[in-house]
KOLROVO-633218 format. One record per residue (C-alpha): residue number from 1; residue in one letter; x, y, z. Coordinates in Angstrom, 1 decimal, decimal comma. Layout:
{node NUM; a; {X; Y; Z}} ...
//
This chain:
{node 1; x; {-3,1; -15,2; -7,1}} {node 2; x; {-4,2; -17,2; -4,1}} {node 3; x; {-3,5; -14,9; -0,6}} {node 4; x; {-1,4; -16,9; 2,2}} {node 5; x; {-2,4; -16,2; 5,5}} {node 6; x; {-0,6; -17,3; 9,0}} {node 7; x; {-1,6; -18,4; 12,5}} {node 8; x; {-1,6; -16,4; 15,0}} {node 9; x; {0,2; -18,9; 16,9}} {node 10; x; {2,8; -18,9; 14,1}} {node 11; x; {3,1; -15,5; 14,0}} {node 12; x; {4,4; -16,2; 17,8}} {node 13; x; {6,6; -18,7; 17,4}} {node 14; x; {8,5; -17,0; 14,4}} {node 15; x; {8,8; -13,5; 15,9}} {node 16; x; {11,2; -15,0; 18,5}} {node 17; x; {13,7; -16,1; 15,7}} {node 18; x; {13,0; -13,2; 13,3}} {node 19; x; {10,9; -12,1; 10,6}} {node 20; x; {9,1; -14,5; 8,3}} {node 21; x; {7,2; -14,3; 5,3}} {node 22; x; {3,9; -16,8; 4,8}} {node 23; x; {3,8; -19,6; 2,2}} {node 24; x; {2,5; -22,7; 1,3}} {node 25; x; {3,9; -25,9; -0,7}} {node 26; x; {4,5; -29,9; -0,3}} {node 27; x; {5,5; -31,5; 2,7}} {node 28; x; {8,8; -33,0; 3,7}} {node 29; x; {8,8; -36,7; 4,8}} {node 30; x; {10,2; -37,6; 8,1}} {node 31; x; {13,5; -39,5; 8,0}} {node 32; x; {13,5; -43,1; 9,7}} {node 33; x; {16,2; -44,2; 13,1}} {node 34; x; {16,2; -43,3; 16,4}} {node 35; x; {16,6; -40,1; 18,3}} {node 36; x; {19,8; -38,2; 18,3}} {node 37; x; {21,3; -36,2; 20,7}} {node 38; x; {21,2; -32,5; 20,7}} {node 39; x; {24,4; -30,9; 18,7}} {node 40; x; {26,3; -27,4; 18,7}} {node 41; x; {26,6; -25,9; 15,9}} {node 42; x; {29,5; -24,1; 16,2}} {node 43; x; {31,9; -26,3; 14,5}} {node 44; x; {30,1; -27,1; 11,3}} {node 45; x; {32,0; -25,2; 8,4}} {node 46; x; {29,5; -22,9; 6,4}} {node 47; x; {30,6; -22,7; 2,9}} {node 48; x; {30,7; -19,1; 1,1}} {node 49; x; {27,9; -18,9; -1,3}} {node 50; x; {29,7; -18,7; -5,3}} {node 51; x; {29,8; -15,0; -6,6}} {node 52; x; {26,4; -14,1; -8,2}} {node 53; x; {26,3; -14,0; -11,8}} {node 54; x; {25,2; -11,0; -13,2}} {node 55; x; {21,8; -11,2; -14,4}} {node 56; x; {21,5; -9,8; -18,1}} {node 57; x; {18,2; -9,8; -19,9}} {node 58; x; {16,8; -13,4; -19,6}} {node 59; x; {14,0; -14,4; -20,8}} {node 60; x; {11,3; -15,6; -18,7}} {node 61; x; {8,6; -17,4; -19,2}} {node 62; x; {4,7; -16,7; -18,7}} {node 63; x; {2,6; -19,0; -17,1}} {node 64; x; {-0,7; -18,9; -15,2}} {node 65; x; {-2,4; -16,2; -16,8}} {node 66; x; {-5,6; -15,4; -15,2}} {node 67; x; {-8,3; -12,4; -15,2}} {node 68; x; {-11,5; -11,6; -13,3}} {node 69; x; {-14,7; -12,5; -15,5}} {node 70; x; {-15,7; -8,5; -14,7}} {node 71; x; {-15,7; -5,8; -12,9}} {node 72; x; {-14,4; -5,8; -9,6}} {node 73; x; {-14,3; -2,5; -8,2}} {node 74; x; {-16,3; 0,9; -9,4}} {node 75; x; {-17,4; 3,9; -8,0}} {node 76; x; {-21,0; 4,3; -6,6}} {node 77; x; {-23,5; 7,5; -7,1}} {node 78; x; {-22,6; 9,1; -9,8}} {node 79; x; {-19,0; 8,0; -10,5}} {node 80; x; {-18,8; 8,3; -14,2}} {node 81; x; {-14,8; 7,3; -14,0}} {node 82; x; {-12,8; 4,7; -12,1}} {node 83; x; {-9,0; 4,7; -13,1}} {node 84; x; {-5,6; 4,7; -11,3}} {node 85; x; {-5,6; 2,1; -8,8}} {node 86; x; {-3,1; 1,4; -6,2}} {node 87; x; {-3,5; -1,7; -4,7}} {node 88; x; {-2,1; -3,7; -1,0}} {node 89; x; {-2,0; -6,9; 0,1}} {node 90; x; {-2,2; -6,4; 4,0}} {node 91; x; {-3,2; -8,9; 6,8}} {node 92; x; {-5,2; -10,8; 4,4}} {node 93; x; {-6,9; -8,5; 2,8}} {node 94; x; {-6,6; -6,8; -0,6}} {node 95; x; {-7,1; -2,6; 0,0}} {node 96; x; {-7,0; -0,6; -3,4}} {node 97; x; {-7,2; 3,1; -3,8}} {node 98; x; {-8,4; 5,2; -6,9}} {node 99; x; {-9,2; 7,9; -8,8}} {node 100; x; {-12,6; 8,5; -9,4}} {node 101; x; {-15,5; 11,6; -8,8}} {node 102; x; {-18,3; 11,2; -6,9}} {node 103; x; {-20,6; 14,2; -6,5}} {node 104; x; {-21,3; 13,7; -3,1}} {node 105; x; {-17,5; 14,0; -1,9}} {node 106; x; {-16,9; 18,2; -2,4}} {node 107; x; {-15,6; 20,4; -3,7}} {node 108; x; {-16,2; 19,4; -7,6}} {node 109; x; {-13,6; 17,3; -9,1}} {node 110; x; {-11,6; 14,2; -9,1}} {node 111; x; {-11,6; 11,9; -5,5}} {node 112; x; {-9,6; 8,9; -4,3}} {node 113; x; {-12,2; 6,2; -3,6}} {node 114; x; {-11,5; 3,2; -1,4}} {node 115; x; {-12,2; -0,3; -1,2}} {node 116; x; {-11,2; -3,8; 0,2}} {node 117; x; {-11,7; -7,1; -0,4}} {node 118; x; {-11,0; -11,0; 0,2}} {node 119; x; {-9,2; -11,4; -3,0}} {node 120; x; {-8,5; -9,0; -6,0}} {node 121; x; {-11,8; -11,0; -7,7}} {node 122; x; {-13,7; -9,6; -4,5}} {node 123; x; {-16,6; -9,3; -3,6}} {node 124; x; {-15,3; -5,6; -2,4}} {node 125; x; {-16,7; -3,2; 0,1}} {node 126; x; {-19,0; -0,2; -1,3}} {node 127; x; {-16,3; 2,4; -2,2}} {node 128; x; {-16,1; 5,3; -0,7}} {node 129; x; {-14,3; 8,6; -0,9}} {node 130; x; {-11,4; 8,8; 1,6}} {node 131; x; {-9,5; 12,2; 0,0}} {node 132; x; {-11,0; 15,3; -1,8}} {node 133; x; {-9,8; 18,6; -3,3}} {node 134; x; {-8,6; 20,9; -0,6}} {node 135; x; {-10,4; 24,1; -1,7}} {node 136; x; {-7,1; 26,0; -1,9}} {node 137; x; {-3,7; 25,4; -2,6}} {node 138; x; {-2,4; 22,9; -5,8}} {node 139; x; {-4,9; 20,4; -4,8}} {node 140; x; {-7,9; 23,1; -4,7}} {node 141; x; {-9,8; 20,7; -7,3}} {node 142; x; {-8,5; 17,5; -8,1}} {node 143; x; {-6,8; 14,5; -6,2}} {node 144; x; {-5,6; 11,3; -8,0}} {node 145; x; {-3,4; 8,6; -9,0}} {node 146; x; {-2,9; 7,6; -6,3}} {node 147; x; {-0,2; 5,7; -4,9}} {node 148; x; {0,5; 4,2; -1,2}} {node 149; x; {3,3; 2,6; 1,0}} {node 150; x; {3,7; 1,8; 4,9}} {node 151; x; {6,8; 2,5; 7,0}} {node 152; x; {6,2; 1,5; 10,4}} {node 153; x; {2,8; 2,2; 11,4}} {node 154; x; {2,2; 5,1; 9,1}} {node 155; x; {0,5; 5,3; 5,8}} {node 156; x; {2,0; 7,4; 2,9}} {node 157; x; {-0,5; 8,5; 0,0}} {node 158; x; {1,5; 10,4; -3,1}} {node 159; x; {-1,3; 11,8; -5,2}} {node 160; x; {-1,3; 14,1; -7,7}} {node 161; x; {-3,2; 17,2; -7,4}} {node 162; x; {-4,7; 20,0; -10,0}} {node 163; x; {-6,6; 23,4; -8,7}} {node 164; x; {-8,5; 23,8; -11,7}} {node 165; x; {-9,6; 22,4; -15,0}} {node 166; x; {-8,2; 23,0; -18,1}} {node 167; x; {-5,1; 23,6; -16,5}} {node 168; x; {-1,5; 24,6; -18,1}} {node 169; x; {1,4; 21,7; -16,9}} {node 170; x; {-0,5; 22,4; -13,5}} {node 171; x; {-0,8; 19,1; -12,1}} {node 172; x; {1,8; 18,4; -9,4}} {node 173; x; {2,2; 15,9; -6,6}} {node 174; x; {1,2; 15,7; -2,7}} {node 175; x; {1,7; 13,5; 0,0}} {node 176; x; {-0,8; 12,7; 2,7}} {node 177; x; {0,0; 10,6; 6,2}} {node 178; x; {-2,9; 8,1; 7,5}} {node 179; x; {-2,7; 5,9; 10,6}} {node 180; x; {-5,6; 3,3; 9,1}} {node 181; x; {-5,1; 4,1; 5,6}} {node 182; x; {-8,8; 5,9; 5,3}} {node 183; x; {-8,6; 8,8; 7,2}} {node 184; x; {-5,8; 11,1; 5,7}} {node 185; x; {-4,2; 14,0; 6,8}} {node 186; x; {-2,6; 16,6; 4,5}} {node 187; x; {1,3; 16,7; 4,6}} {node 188; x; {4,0; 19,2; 4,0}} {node 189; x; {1,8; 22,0; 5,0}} {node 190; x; {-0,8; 20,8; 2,2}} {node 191; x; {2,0; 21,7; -0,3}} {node 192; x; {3,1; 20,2; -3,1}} {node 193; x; {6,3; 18,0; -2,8}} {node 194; x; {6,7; 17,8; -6,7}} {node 195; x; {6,1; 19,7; -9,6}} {node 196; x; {6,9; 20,1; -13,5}} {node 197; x; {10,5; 20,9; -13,9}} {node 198; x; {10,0; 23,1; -17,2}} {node 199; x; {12,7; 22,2; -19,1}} {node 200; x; {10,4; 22,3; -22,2}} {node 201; x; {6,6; 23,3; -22,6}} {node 202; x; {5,4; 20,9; -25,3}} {node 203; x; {1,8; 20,5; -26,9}} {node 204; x; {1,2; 18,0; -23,6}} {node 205; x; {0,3; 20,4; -20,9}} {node 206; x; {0,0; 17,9; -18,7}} {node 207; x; {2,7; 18,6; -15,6}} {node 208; x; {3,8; 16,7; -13,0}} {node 209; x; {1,9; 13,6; -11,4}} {node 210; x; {1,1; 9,7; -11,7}} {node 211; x; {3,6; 8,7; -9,5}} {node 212; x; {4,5; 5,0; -7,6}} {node 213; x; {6,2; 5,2; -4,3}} {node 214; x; {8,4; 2,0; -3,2}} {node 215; x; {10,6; 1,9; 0,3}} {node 216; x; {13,2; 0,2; 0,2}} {node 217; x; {16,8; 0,2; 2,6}} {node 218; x; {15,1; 3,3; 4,2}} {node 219; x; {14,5; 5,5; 0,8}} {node 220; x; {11,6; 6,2; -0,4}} {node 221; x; {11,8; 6,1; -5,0}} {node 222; x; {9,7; 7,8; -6,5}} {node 223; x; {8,6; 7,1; -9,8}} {node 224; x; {6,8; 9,5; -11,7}} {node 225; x; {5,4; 11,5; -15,2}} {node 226; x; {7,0; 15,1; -16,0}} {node 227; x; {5,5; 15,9; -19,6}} {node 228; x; {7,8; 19,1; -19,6}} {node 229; x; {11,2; 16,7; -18,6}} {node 230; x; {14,0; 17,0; -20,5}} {node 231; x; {14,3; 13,4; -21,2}} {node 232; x; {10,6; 12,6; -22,4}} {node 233; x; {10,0; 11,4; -26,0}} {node 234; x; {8,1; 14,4; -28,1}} {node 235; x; {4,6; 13,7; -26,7}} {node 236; x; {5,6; 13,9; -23,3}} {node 237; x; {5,7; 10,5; -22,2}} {node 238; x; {8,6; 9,8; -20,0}} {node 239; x; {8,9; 8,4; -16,2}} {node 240; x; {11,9; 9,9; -13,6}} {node 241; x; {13,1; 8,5; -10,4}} {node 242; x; {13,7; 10,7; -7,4}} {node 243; x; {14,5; 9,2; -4,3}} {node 244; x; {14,7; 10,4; -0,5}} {node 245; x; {14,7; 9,2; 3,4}} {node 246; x; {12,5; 12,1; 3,5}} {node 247; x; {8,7; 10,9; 3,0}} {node 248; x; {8,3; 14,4; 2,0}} {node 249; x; {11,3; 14,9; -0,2}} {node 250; x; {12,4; 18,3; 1,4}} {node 251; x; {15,8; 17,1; 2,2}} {node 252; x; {18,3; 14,7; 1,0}} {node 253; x; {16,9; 14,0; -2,4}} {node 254; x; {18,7; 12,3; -5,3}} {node 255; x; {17,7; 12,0; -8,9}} {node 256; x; {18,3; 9,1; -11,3}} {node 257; x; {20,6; 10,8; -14,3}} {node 258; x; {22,5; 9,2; -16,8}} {node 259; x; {25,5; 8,5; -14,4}} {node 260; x; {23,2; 7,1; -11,2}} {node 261; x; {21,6; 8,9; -8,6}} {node 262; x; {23,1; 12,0; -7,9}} {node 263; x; {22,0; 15,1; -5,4}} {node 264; x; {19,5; 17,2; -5,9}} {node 265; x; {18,9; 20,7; -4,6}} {node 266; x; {15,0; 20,3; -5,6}} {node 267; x; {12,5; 18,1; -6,6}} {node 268; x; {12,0; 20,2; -10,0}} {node 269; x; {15,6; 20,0; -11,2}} {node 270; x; {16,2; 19,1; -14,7}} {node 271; x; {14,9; 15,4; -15,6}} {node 272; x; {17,8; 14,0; -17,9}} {node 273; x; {17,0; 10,8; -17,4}} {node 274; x; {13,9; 8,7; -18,3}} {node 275; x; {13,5; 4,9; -17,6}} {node 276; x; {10,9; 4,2; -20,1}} {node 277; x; {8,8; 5,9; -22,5}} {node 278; x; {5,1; 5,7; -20,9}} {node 279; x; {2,5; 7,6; -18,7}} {node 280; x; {0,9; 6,2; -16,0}} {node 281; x; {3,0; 3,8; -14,8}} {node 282; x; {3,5; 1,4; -11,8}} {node 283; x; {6,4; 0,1; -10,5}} {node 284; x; {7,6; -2,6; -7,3}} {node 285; x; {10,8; -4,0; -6,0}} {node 286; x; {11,3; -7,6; -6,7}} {node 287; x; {13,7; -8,9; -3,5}} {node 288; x; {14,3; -12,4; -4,6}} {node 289; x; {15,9; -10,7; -7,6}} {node 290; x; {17,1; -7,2; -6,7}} {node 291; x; {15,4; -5,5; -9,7}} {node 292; x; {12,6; -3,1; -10,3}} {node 293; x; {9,4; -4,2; -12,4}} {node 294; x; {7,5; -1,1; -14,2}} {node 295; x; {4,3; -1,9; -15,3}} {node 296; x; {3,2; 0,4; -17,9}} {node 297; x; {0,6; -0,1; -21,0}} {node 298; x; {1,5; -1,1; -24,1}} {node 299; x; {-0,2; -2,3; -27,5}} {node 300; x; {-0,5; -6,0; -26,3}} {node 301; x; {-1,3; -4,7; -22,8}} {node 302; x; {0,5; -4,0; -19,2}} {node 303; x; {4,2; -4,3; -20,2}} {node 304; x; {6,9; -5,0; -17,3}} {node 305; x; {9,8; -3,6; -18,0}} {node 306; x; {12,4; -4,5; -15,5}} {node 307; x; {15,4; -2,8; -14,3}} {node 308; x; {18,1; -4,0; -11,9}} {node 309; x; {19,5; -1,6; -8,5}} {node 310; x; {21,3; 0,4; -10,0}} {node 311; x; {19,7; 1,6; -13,2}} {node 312; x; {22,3; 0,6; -15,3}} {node 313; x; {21,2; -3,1; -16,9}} {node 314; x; {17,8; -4,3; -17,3}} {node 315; x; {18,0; -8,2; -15,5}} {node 316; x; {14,8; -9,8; -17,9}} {node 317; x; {13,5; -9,0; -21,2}} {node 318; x; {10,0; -7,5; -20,7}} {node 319; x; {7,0; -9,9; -20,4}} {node 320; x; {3,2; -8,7; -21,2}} {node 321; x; {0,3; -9,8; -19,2}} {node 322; x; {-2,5; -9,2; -22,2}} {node 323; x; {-5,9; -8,5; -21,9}} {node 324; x; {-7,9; -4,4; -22,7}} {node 325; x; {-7,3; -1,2; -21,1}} {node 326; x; {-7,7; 2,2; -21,1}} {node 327; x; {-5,6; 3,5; -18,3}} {node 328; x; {-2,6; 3,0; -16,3}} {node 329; x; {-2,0; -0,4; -14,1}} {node 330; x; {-1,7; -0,6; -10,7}} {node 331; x; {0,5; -3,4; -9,7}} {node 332; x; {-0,4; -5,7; -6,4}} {node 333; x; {2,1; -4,9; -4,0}} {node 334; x; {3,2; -5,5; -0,2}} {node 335; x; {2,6; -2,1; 2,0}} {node 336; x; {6,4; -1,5; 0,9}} {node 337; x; {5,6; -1,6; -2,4}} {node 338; x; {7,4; -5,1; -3,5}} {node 339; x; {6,4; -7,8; -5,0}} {node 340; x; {4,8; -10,9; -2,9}} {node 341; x; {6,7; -13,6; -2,4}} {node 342; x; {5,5; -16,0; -4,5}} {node 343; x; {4,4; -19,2; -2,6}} {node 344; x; {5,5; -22,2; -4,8}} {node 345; x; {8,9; -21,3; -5,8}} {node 346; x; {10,3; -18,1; -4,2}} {node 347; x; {13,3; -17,8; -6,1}} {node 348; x; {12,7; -18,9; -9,5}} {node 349; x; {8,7; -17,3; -9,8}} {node 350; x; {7,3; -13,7; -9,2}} {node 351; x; {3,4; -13,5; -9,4}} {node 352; x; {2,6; -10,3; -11,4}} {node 353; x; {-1,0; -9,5; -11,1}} {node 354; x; {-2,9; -5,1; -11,9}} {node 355; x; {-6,1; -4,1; -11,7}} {node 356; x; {-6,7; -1,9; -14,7}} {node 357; x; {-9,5; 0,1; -16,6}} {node 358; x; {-10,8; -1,9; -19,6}} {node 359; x; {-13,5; 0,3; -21,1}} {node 360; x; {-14,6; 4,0; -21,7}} {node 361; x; {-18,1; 4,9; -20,8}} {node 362; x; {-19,8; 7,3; -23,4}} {node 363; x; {-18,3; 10,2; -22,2}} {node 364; x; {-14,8; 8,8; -23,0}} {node 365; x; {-14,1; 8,5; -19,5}} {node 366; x; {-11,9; 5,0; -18,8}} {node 367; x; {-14,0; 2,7; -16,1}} {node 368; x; {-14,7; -1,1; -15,5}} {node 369; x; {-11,6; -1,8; -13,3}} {node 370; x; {-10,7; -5,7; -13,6}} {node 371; x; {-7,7; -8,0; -12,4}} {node 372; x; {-5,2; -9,8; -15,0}} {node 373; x; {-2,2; -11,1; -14,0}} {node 374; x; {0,9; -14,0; -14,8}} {node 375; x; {3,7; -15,8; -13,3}} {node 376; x; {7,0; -14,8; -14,7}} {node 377; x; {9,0; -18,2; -14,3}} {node 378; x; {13,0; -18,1; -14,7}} {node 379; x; {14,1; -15,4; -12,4}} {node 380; x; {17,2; -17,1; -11,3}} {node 381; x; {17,1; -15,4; -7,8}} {node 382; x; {18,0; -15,7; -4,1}} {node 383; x; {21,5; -15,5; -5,3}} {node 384; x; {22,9; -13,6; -2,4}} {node 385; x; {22,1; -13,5; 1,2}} {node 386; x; {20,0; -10,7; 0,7}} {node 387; x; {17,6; -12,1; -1,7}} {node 388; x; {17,3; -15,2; 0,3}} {node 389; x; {15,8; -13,5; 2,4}} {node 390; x; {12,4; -14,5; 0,8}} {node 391; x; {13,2; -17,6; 2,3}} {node 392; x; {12,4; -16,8; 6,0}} {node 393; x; {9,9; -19,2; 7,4}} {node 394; x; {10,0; -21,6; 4,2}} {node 395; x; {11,0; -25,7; 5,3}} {node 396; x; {13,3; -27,6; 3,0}} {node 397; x; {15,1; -30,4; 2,8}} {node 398; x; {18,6; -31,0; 4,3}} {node 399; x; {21,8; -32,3; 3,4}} {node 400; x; {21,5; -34,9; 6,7}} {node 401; x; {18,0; -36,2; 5,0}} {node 402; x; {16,2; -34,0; 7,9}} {node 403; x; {14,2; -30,6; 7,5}} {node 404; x; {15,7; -27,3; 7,9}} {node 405; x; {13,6; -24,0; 8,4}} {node 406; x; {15,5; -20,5; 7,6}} {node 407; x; {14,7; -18,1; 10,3}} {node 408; x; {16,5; -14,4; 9,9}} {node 409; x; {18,7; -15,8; 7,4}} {node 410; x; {19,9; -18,7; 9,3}} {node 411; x; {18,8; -22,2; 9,3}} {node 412; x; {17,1; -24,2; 12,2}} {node 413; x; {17,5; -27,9; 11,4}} {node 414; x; {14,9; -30,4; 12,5}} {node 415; x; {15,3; -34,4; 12,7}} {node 416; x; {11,7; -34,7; 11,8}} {node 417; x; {10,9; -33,0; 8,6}} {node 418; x; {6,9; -33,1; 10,1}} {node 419; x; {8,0; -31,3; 13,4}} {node 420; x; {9,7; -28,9; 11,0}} {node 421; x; {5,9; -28,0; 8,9}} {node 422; x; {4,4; -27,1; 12,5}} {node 423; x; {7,1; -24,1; 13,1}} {node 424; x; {7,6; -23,0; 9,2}} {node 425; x; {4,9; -21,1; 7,8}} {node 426; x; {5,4; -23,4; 4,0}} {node 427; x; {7,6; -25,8; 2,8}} {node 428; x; {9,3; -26,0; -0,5}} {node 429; x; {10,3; -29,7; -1,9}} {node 430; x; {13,2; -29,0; -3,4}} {node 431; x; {16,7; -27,3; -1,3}} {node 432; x; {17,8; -23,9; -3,2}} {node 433; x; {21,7; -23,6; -3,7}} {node 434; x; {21,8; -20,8; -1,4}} {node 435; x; {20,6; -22,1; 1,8}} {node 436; x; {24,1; -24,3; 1,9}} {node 437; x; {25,4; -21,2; 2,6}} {node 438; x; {23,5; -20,2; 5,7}} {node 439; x; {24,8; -21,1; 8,9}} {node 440; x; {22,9; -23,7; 11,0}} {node 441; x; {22,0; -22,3; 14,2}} {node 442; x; {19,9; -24,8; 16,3}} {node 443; x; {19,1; -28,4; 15,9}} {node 444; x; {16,0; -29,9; 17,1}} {node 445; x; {16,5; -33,5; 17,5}} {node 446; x; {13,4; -35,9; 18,1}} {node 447; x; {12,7; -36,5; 22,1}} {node 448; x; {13,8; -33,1; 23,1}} {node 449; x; {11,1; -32,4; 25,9}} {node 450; x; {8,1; -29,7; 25,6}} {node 451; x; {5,8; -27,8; 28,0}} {node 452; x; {2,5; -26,2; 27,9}} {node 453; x; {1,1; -23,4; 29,5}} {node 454; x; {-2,5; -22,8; 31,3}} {node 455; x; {-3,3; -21,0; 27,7}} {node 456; x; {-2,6; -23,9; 25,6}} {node 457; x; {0,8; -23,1; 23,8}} {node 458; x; {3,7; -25,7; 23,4}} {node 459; x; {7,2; -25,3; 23,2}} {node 460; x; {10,3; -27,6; 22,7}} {node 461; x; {12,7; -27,0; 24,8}} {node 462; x; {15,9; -26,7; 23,0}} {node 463; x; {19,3; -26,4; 24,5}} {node 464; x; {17,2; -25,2; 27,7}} {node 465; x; {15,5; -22,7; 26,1}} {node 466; x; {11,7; -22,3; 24,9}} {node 467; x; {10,9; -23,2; 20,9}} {node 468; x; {7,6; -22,1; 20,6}} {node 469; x; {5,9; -24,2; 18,2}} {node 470; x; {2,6; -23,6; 15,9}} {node 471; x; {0,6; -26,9; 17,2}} {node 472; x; {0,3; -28,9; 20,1}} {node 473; x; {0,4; -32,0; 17,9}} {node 474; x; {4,3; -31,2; 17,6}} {node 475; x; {4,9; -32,6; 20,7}} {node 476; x; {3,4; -35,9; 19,8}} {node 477; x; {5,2; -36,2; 16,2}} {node 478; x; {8,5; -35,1; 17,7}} {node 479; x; {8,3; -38,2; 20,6}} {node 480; x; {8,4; -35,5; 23,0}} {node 481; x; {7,4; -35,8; 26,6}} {node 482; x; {4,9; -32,8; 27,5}} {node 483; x; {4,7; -30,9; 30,9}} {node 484; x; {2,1; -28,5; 32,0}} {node 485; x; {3,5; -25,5; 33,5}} {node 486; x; {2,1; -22,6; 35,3}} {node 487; x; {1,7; -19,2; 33,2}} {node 488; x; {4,4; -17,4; 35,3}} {node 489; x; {6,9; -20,6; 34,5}} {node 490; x; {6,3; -20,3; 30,8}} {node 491; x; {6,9; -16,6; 31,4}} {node 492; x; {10,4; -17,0; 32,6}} {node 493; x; {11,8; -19,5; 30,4}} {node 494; x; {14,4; -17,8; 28,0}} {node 495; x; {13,7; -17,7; 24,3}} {node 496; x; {15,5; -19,4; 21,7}} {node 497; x; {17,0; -17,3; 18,9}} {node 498; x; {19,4; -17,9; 16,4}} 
//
């Protein structure tokens, strides 16, 4: 899955009219005549986008499959085992987390290696070992399975955590903070947040653990194996939801039960409710179609199992991405834990790609972590005016045979359809149904005029008010005059925002 990347100079043109997301795509022609005059908007009528249809196990379609030729991360020294991954896209890197052990890193006992690369082939960086056991407390011994998000500029690490081999349902999970994602600091006291609920001892003595954080609308889900739940099958294998605003789950937290999520007066409170029959699994929010993908092994290989908001339909029948393993997947995710936006066609197209163990060394011990992946085609999305919000920063054509750009869920129309691929960040070729909906905020019509500062940045002006654009060649394709100004007169001019 290629990585999109933005200019910086984008990046500061389209935080003045909101938040954007990167892409890439075909161009959109320019339209022939002459230059028009500059238009309000306020009079156009907007028409209310039709009631969303209920999404109800479609079938999509896999396309694209892909894996690396080998290996792409391990362990060094003496790392017999490399499992678990999480992995991030962030600022154009992919960073991945996992479990692992690694004498060097004390005490004894499983460690959370890091790594980071260009792309999830790699090459990556010589892992290292960025969280240990804690000599005391739950986590005395192990740490693993990890799992990461990012709210704001804080890192979030739920790992599981053992004091001792051999141990009886006594893995439970922890939460660590980070500022850089490699040097982590022990939450909660160094206590657990999450343990076995004991509603049955079976023959799997597991516990508690191998749990996937996503944040979405300010709650942090957690997804997660309880091998003494209530609601796993026989063997144990069973995955619950909690959720909370609290990173830490010591307040506010709801479960997932058979009629929704309902409060909780603990995190170890009976689990009646299991979303599919696994262990190990990994899970992300896909926006363009409001519904949860869990990623979790199968015969054929990493199954995605998908689930809509509320728990109570599943949107898409369950598509495989095939290939060996040994252990659970870890799904590529954004720091919030959702799907990337996929680049060609946001709304109809989610790029699924894990890195997963694929063999066991001779100890039995799964290893050789390697990337698979798909593109599940068909998702019928950006159906409401929250899912098009995947659309930020995407070009498309208009109804007026000109180029419109949706910025913060509004639409920013351009005569020239070239001018327009200079402020989006990608362009898609054909209009989704939704975007008629959006209201058009600003028009940009050809001859408008533009000025550049002492550092080189151009700007339309608009309505008397500074468009800053991603290329100085904008000027030229929008026939607009260009006046130097001094630093302190681009200062002043006001901002244009939808």
């Amino acid at each position: 899955m290629p990585l999109s990347r933005r200019p910086p100079a984008l990046l500061a043109a389209l935080a003045l009219l909101g938040a954007v997301t990167a892409c890439t795509s075909t161009a959109v022609g320019d339209p022939t005549g002459s230059p028009t005059n500059q238009h309000s908007p306020t009079s156009e009528h907007v028409p209310e986008p039709p009631p969303p249809q209920q999404r109800n196990y479609l079938k999509l379609t896999a396309e694209n499959g892909r894996e690396s030729p080998g290996t792409v991360v391990t362990g060094v020294e003496d790392a017999v085992y490399n499992y678990a991954p999480a992995v991030m896209l962030e600022n154009g890197k992919v960073r991945t987390w996992w479990c692992s052990q690694m004498g060097s890193a004390k005490p004894n006992g499983d460690d959370i290696l890091y790594s980071e690369g260009p792309s999830l082939d790699g090459p990556f960086s010589t892992a290292r070992a960025v969280l240990s056991g804690s000599g005391g407390s739950f986590d005395a011994m192990h740490t693993c399975d990890p799992s990461l998000i990012k709210i704001g500029d804080t890192y979030y690490l739920y790992y599981t955590g053992a004091s001792r081999d051999n141990h009886a349902n006594g893995s439970s999970v922890g939460v660590a903070t980070s500022k850089d994602g490699t040097n982590w600091t022990r939450a909660n006291g160094g206590q657990t947040i999450l343990g076995p609920a004991g509603d049955i001892v079976r023959e799997n003595a597991y516990g508690a653990g191998q749990q996937s954080a996503i944040y979405l609308d300010g709650w942090i889900y957690l997804l997660f194996t309880d091998t003494t739940g209530y609601a796993a099958a026989s063997n144990g294998a069973g995955q619950y939801v909690l959720r909370s605003k609290d990173p830490v789950f010591t307040t506010g937290v709801e479960a997932l039960t058979p009629q929704g999520f309902k409060p909780v007066e603990g995190t170890n409170k009976a689990r009646t409710r299991s979303v599919v029959e696994a262990y190990s699994s990994d899970w992300m929010w896909i926006e363009a179609a409001s519904a949860f993908a869990i990623a979790h092994e199968t015969e054929t290989g990493t199954t995605i199992t998908f689930w809509n908001k509320e728990f109570t339909r599943h949107p898409y029948e369950a598509v495989v991405i095939p290939g060996p393993w040994t252990e659970g997947p870890g799904l590529v995710r954004t720091p919030e834990g959702h799907a990337p936006i996929n680049t060609a066609d946001p709304c109809e197209r989610v790029s699924i790609d894990v890195l997963r163990s694929t063999a066991k060394d001779g100890s039995g011990a799964p290893t050789n972590i390697r990337h698979f992946g798909i593109d599940a085609l068909g998702l019928d999305g950006c159906a409401t005016a929250e899912e098009a919000k995947v659309l930020n920063g995407f070009s498309m054509p208009s109804p007026e045979r000109t180029a419109d750009v949706v910025v913060g869920g509004k639409i920013v129309r351009f005569e020239r359809g070239s001018v327009a691929a200079k402020y989006a960040s990608g362009m898609l070729a054909r209009r989704p149904k939704i975007a008629d909906s959006l209201k058009v905020a600003v028009r940009v019509p050809a001859g408008v005029p533009a000025v550049r500062s002492p550092s080189r940045q151009l700007g339309l002006l608009v309505n008397n008010k500074l468009m800053i654009m991603n290329a100085l060649e904008a000027a030229e394709l929008n026939s607009s005059e260009v006046t130097l100004v001094s630093q302190e007169e681009w200062d002043r001019f006001e901002r244009l925002t939808t």
